[in-house]
LUMVO-785646 format. One record per residue: residue number from 1; z, x, y of N, C-alpha, C in turn. Coordinates in nm, 2 decimals. Atoms other than C-alpha are relative to their C-alpha. Layout:
! residues N
[site NUM [Z X Y] [Z X Y] [Z X Y]] ...
! end
This chain:
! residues 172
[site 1 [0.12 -0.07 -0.04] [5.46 -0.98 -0.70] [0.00 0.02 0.15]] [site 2 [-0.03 -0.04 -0.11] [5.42 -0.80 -0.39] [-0.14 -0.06 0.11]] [site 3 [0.13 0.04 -0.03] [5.15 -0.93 -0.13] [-0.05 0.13 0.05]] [site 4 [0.03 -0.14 -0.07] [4.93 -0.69 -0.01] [0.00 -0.01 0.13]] [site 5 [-0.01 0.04 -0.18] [4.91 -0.53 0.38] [-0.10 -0.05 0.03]] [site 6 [0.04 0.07 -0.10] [4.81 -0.72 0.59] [-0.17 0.03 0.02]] [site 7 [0.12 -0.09 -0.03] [4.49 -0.44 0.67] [-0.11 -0.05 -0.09]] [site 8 [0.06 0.03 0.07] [4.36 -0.54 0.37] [-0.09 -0.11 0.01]] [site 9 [0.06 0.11 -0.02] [4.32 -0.88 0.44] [-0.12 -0.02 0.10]] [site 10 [0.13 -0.03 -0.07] [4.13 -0.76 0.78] [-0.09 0.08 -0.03]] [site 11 [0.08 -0.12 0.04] [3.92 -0.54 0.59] [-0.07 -0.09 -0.09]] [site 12 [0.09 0.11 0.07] [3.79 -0.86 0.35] [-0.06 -0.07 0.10]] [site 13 [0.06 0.11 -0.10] [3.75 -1.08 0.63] [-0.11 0.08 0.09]] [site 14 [0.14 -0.02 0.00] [3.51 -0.83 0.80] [-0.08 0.06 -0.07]] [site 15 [0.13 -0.03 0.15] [3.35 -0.73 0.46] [-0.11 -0.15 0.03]] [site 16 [0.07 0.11 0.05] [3.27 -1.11 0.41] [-0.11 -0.04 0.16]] [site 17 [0.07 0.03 -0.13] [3.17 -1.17 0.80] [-0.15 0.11 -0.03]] [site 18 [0.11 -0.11 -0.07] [2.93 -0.85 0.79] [-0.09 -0.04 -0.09]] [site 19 [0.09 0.04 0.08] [2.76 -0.97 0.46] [-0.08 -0.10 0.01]] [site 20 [0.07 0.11 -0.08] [2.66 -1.30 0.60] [-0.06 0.01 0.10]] [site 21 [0.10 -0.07 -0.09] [2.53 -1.15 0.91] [-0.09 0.06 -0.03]] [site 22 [0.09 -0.02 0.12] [2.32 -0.98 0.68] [-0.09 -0.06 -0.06]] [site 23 [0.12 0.12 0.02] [2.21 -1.23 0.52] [-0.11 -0.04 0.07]] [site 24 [0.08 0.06 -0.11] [2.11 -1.42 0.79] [-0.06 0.07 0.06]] [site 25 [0.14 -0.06 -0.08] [1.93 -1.14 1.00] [-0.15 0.03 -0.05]] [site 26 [0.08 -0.01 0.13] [1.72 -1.06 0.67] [-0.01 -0.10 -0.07]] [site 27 [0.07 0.07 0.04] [1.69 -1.35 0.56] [-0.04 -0.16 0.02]] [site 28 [0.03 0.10 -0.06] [1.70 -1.68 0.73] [-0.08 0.03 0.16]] [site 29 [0.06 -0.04 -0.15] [1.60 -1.49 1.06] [-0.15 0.07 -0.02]] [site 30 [0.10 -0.12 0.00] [1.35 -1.28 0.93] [-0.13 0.03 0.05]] [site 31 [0.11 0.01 -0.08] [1.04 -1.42 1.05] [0.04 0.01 0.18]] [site 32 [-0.05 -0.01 -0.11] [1.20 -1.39 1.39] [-0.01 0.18 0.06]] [site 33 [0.01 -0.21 0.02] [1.24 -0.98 1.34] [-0.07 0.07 -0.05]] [site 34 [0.09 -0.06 0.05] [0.98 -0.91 1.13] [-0.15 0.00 0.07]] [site 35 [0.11 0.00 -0.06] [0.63 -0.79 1.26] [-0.10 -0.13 -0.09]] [site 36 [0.05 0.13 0.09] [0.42 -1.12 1.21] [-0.17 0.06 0.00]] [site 37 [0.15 -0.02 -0.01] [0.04 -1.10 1.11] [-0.05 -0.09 0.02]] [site 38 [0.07 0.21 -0.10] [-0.24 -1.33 1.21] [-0.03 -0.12 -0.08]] [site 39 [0.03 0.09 0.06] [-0.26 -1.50 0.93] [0.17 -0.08 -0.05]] [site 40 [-0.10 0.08 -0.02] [0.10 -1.62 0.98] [0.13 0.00 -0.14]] [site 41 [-0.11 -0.05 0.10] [0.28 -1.43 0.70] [0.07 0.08 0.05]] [site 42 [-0.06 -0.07 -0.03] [0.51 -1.20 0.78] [0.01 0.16 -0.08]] [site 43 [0.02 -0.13 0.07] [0.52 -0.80 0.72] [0.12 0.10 0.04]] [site 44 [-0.09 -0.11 -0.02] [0.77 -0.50 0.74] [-0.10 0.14 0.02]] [site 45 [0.05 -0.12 0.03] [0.59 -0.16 0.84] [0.02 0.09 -0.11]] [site 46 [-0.10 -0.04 0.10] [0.60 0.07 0.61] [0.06 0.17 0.03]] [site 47 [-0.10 -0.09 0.01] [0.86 0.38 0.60] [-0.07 0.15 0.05]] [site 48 [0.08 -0.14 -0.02] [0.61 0.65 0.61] [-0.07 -0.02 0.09]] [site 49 [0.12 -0.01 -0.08] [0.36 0.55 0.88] [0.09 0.09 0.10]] [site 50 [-0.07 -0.13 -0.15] [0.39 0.85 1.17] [-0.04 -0.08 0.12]] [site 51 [0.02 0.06 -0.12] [0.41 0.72 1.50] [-0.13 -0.02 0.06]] [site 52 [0.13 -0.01 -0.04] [0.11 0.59 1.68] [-0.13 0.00 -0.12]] [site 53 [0.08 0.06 0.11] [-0.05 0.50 1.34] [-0.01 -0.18 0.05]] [site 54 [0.06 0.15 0.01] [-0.22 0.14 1.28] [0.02 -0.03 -0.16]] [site 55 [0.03 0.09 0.15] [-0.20 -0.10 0.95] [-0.10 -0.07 0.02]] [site 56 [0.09 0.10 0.05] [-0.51 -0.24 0.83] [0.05 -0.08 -0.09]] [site 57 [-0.02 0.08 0.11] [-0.43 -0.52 0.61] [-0.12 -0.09 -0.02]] [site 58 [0.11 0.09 0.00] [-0.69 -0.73 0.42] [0.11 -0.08 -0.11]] [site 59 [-0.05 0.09 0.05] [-0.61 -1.03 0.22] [0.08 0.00 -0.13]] [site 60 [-0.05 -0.09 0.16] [-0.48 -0.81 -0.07] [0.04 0.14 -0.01]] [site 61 [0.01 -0.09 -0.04] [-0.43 -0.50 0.05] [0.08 0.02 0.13]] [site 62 [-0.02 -0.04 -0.14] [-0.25 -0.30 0.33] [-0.05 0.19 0.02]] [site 63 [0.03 -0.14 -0.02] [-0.31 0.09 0.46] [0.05 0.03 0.14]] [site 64 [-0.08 -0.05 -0.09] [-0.14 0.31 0.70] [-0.14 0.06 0.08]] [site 65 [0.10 -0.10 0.01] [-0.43 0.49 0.91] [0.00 0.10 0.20]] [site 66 [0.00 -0.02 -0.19] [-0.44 0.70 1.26] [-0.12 -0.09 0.08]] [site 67 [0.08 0.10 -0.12] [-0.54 0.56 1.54] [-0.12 0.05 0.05]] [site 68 [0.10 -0.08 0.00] [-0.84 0.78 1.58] [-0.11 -0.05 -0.12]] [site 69 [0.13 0.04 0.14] [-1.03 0.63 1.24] [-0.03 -0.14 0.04]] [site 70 [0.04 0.08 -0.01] [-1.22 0.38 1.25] [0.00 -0.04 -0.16]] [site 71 [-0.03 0.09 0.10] [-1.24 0.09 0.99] [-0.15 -0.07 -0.04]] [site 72 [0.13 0.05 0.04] [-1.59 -0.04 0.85] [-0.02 -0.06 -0.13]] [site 73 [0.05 0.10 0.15] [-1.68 -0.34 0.60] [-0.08 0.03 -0.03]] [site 74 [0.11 -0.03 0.05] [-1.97 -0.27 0.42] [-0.07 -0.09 -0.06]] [site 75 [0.02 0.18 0.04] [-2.19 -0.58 0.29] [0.05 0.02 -0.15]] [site 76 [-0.15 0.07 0.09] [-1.97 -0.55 -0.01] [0.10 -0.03 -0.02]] [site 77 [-0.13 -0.07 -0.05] [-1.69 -0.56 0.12] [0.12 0.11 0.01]] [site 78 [-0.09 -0.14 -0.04] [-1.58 -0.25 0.07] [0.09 0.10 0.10]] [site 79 [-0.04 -0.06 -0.09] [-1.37 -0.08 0.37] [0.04 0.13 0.04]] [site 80 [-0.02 -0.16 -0.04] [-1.41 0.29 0.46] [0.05 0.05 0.18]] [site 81 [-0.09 0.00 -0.15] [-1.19 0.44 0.71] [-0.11 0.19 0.04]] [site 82 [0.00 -0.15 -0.04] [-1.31 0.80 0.90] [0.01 -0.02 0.18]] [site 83 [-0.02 0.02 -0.15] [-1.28 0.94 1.22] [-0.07 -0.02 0.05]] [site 84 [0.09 0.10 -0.08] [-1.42 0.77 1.52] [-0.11 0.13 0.03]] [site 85 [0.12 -0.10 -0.07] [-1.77 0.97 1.60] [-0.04 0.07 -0.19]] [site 86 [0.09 -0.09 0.07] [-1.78 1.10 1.24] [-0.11 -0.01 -0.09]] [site 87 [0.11 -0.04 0.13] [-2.12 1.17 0.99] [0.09 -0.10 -0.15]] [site 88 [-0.05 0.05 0.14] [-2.01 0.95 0.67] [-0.09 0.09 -0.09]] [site 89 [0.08 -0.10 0.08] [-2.14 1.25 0.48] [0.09 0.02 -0.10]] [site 90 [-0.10 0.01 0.07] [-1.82 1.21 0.28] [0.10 -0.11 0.06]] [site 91 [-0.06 0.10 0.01] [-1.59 0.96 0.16] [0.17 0.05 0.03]] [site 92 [-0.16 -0.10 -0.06] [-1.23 1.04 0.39] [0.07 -0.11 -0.08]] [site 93 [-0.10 0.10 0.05] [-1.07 0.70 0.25] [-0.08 -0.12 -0.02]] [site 94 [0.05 0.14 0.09] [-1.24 0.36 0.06] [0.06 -0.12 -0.06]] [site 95 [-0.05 0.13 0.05] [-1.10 0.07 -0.05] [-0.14 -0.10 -0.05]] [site 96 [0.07 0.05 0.07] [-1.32 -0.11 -0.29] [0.06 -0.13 -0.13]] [site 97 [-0.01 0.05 0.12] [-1.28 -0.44 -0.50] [-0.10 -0.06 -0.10]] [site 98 [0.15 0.02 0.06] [-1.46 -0.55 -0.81] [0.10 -0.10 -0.10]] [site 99 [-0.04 0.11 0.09] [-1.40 -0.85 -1.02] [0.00 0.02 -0.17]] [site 100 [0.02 -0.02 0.16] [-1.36 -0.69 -1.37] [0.14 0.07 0.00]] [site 101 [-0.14 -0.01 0.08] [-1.08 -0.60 -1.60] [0.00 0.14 0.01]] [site 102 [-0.05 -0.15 0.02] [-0.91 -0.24 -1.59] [-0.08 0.07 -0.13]] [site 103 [0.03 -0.04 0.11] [-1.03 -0.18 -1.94] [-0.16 -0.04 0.02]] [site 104 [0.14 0.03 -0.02] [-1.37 -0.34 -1.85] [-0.10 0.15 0.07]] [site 105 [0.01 -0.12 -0.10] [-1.39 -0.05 -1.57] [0.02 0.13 -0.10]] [site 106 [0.01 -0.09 0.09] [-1.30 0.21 -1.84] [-0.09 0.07 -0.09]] [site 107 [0.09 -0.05 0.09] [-1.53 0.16 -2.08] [-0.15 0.00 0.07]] [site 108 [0.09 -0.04 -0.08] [-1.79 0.12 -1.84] [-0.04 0.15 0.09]] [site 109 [-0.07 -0.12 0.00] [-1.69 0.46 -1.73] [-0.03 0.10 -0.04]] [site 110 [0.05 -0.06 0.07] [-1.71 0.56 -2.04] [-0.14 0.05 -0.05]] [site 111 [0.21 -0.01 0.07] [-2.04 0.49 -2.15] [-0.10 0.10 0.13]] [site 112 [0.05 -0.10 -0.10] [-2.15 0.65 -1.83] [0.02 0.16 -0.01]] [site 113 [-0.01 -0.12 0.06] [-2.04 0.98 -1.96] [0.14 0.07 0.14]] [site 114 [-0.12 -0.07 -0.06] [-1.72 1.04 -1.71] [0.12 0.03 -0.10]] [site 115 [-0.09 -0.04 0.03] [-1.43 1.21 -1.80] [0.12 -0.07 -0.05]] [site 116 [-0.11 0.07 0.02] [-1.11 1.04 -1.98] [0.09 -0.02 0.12]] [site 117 [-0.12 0.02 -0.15] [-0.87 0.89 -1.65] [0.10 0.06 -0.05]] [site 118 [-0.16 -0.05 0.01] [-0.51 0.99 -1.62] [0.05 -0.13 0.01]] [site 119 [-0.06 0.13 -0.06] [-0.31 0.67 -1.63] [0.12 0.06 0.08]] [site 120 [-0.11 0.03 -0.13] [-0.08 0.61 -1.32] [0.07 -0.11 0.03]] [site 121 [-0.09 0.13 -0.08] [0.14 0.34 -1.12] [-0.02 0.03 0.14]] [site 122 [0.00 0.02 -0.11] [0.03 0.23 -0.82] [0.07 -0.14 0.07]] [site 123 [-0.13 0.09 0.00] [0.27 0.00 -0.65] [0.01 -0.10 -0.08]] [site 124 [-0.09 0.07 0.12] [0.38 -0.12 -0.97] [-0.11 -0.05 -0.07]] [site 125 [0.07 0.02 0.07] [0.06 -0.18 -1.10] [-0.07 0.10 -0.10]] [site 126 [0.09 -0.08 0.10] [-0.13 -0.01 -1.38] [-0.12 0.06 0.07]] [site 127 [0.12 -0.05 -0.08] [-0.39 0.21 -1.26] [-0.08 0.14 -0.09]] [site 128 [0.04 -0.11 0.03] [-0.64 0.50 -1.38] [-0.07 0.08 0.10]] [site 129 [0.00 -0.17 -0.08] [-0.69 0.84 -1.21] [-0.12 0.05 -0.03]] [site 130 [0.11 -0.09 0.03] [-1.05 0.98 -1.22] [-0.02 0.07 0.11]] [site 131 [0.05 -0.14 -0.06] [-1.16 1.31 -1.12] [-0.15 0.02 -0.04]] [site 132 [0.15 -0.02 0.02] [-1.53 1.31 -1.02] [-0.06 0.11 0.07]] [site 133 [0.03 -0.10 -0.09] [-1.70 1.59 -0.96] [0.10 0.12 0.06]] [site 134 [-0.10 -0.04 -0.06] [-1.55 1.84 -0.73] [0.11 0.02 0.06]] [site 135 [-0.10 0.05 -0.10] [-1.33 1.67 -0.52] [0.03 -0.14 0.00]] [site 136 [-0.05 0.18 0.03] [-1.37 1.29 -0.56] [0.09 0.00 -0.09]] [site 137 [-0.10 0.08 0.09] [-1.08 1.08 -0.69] [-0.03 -0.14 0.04]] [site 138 [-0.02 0.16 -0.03] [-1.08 0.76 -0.72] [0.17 -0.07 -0.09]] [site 139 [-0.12 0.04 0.05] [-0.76 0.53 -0.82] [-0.05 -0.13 -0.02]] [site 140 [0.07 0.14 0.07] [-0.90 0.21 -1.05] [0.18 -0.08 0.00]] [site 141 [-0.12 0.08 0.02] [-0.57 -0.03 -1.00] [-0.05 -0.15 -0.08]] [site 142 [0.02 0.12 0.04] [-0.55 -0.33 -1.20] [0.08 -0.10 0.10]] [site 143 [-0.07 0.07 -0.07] [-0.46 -0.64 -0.98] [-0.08 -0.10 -0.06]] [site 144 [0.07 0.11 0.03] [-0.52 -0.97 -1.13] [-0.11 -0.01 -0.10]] [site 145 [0.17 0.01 0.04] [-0.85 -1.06 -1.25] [-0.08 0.13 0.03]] [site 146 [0.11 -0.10 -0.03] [-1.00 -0.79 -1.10] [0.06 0.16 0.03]] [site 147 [-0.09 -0.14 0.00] [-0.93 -0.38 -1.01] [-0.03 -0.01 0.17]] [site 148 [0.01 -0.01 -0.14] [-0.91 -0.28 -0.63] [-0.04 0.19 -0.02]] [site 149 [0.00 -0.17 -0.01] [-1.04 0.11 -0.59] [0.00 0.05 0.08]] [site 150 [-0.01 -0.08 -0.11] [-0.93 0.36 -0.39] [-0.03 0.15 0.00]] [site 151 [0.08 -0.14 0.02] [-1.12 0.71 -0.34] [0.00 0.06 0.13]] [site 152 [-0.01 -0.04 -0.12] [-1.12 0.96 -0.10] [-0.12 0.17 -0.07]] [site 153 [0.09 -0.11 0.04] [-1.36 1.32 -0.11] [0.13 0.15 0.01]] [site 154 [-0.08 -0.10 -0.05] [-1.03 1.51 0.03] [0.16 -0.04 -0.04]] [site 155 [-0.13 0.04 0.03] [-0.71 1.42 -0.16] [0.06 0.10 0.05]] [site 156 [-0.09 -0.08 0.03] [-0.55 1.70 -0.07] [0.02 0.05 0.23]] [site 157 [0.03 0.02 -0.13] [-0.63 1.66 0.32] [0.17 -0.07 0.08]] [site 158 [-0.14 0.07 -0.01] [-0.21 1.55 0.48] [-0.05 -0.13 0.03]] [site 159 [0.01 0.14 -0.04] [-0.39 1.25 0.68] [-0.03 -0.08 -0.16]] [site 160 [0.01 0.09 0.08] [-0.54 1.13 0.36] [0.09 -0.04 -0.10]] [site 161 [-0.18 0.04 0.14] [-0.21 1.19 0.13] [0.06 -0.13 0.15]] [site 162 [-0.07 0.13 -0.04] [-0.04 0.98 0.37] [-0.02 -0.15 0.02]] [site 163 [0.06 0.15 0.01] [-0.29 0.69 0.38] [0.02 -0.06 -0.15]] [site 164 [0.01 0.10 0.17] [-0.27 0.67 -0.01] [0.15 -0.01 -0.01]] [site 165 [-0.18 0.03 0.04] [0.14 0.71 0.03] [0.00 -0.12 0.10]] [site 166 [0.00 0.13 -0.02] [0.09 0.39 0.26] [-0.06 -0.12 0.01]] [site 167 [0.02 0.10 0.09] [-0.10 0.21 0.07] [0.07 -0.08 -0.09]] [site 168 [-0.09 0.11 0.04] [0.04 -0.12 -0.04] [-0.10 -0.12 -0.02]] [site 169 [0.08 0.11 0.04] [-0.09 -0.43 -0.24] [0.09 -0.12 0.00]] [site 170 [-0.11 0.09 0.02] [0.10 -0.74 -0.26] [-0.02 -0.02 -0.06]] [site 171 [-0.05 0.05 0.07] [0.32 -0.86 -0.45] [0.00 -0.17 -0.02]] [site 172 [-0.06 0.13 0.03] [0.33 -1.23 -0.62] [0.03 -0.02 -0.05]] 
! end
């Protein structure tokens, strides 16, 4: 049997070297490289935010949003984003949670006399699509115990498509 060249062998040895550097930068290092938050987890931006954007994150929850909007809790804790100075005479972006079941939220829904949802997938969870009215949407996600909702008056607005494309819920 013939050995193979030589090249080969330097061509394993920095395959195996580069995979373990690898490793290690992603994953024993990571808290070291990754943007850390204050509550002492660690986070990766995400892919789509445009430069000079901000991440809100709450305890369940992240969102991409310009730096020009402002961020507001509401005493339910609800968190509506618009821009700074404007009229909340419309809902630009919402985040809402409620401690009931996806299917709880439906039929309640129902009975109210709205429209059948669309089901969807929001990151990786189950979710339903209503179309209220003229322009409202809302996005009913199932998370856990309870649904998180997300609505805006202007889906079709690029800032707000991009807030809902960087929208993110963790994973457990």
């Amino acid at each position: 049997m013939k050995r193979p060249p030589k090249i080969l062998w330097v061509l394993a040895s920095f395959s195996g070297v580069a995979a373990i550097a690898v490793f290690a930068w992603f994953g024993y290092f990571s808290e070291y490289f990754l943007s850390q938050m204050s509550d002492g987890e660690f986070s990766s931006q995400s892919a789509l935010l445009p430069p000079r954007w901000q991440t809100y994150r709450s305890d369940v929850w992240s969102v991409g949003h310009p730096s020009d909007f402002e961020a507001h809790t509401r005493a339910d804790g609800a968190v509506r984003f618009l821009p700074s100075g404007a009229v909340e005479k419309k809902t630009y972006f919402l985040v809402t949670q409620e401690s009931t079941t996806l299917d709880a939220y439906r039929i309640a829904r129902d009975a109210e006399g709205f429209l059948a949802p669309t089901d969807v997938m929001i990151s990786n969870y189950a979710a339903a699509k209503y179309v209220i009215g003229n322009n409202h949407t809302e996005y009913v996600v199932s998370y856990h115990d309870g649904v998180i909702i997300v609505s805006s008056d202007d889906i079709d607005d690029e800032t707000i498509a991009i807030m809902f494309a960087t929208f993110t819920i963790k994973t457990e």
